[in-house]
C-alpha positions as CSV (number, residue, x, y, z in Angstrom):
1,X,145.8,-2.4,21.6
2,X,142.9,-0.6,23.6
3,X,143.0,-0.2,26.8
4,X,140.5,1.5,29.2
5,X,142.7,2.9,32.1
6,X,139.9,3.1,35.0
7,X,141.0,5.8,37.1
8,X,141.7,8.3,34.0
9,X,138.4,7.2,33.1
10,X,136.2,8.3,36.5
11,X,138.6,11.6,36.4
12,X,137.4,12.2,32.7
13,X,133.9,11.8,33.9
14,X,134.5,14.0,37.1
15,X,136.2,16.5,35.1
16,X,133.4,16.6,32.4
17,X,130.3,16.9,35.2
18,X,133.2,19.6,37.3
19,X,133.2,21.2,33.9
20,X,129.4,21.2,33.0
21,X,128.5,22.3,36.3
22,X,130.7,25.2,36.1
23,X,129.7,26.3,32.3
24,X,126.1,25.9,33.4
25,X,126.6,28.1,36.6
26,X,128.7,30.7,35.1
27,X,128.2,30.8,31.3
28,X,124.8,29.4,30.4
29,X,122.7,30.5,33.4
30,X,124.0,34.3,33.0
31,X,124.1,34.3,29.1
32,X,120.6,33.0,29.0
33,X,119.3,35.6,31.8
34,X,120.8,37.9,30.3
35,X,119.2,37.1,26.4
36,X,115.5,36.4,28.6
37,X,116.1,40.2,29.4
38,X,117.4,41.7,26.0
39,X,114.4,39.9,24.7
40,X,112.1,41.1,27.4
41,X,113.2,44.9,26.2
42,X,112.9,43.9,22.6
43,X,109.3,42.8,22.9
44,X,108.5,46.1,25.0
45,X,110.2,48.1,23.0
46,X,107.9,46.9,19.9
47,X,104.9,47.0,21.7
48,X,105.5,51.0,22.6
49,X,106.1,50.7,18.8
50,X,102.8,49.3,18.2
51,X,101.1,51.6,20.8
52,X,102.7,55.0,19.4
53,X,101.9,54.1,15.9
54,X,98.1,53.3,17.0
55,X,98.4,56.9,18.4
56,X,99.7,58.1,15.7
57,X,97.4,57.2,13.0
58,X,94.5,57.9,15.7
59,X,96.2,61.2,15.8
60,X,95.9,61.1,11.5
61,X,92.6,60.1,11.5
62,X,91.6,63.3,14.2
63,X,93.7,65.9,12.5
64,X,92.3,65.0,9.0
65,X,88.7,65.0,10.6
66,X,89.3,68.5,12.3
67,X,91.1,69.8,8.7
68,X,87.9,68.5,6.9
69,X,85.7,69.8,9.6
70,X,87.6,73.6,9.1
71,X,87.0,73.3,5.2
72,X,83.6,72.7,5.4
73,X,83.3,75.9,8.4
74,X,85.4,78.3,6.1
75,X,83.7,77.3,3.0
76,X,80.4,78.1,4.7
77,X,82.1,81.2,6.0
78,X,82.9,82.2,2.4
79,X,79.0,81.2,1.2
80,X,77.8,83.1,4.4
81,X,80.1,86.7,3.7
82,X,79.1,85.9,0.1
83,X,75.6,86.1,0.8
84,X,76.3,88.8,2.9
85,X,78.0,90.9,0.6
86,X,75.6,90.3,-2.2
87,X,72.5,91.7,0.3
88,X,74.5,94.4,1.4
89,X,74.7,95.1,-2.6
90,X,71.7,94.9,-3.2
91,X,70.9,97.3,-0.2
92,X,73.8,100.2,-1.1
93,X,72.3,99.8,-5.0
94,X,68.7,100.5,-3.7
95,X,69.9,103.2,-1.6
96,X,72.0,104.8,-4.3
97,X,68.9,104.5,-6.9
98,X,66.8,105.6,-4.5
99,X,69.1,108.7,-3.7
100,X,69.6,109.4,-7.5
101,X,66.0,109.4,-8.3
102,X,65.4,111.9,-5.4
103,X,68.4,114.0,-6.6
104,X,67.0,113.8,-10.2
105,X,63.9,114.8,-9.2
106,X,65.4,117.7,-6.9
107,X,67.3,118.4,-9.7
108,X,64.4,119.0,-11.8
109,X,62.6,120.8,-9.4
110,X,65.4,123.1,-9.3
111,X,65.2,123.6,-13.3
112,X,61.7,123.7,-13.8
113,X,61.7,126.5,-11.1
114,X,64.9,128.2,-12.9
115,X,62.9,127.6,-16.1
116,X,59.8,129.9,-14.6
117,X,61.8,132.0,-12.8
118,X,63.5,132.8,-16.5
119,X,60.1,132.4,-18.4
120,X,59.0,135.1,-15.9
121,X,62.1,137.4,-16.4
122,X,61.3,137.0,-19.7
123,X,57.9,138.1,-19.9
124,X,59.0,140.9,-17.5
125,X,61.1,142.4,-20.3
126,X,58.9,141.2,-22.8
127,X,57.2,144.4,-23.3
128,X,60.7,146.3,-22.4
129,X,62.8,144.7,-25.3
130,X,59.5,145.3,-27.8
131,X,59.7,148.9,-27.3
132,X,63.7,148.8,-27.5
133,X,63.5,146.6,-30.7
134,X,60.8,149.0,-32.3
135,X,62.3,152.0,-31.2
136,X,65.9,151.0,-32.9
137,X,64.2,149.4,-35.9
138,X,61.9,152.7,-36.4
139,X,65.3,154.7,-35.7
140,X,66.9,152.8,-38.4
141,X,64.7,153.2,-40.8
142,X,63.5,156.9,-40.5
């Protein structure tokens, strides 16, 4: 039969509260501190998280801005030294034209006064080379 032996009975209930109160104080009071602070790091740890990858694609967002902004300068840069280049064409080929026109023109100056000059020699021994030319041909033939 069953029998409930009273005094092993209260020392199995002081035992159990002795033993409760002594897990509580030195197992579940430190392990749960200690879990409330591990957790406590976790969450901070993911919000730093969070807050460097806001940074971060803030920091996307700014870098792809500037690199768009620096296309759009050094494209205008390229128009702008095109532009440039393409006056300062036009400019050296005016220049040269108008430099070759004056040199053709010196240059034709030069021969029509080389062409007189020569005309003139020419007509200077005109009458010389007549006299030459007749006085051979009449040699030859008398």
């Amino acid at each position: 039969m069953l029998s409930i032996n009273p005094s092993e009975l209260i020392w199995t209930i002081i035992n159990f509260f002795l033993m409760l109160f002594l897990l509580k104080h030195f197992l579940y009071t430190p392990v749960s501190e200690f879990m409330e602070k591990r957790q406590a790091k976790i969450d901070a740890g993911r919000a730093e998280e969070r807050r460097a990858e806001e940074e971060l694609n803030a920091n996307r967002e700014r870098l792809a801005a500037e690199k768009a902004e620096s296309r759009r300068q050094a494209a205008q840069l390229l128009s702008d030294t095109q532009a440039q280049n393409g006056e300062r064409t036009a400019a050296a080929l005016a220049a040269a034209k108008t430099e070759a026109e004056s040199a053709l023109q010196t240059g034709e100056a030069a021969l029509d006064a080389r062409c007189d000059q020569e005309e003139a020699e020419l007509e200077a021994h005109k009458a010389e080379l007549s006299a030459l030319l007749t006085a051979q041909v009449l040699g030859k033939v008398g």
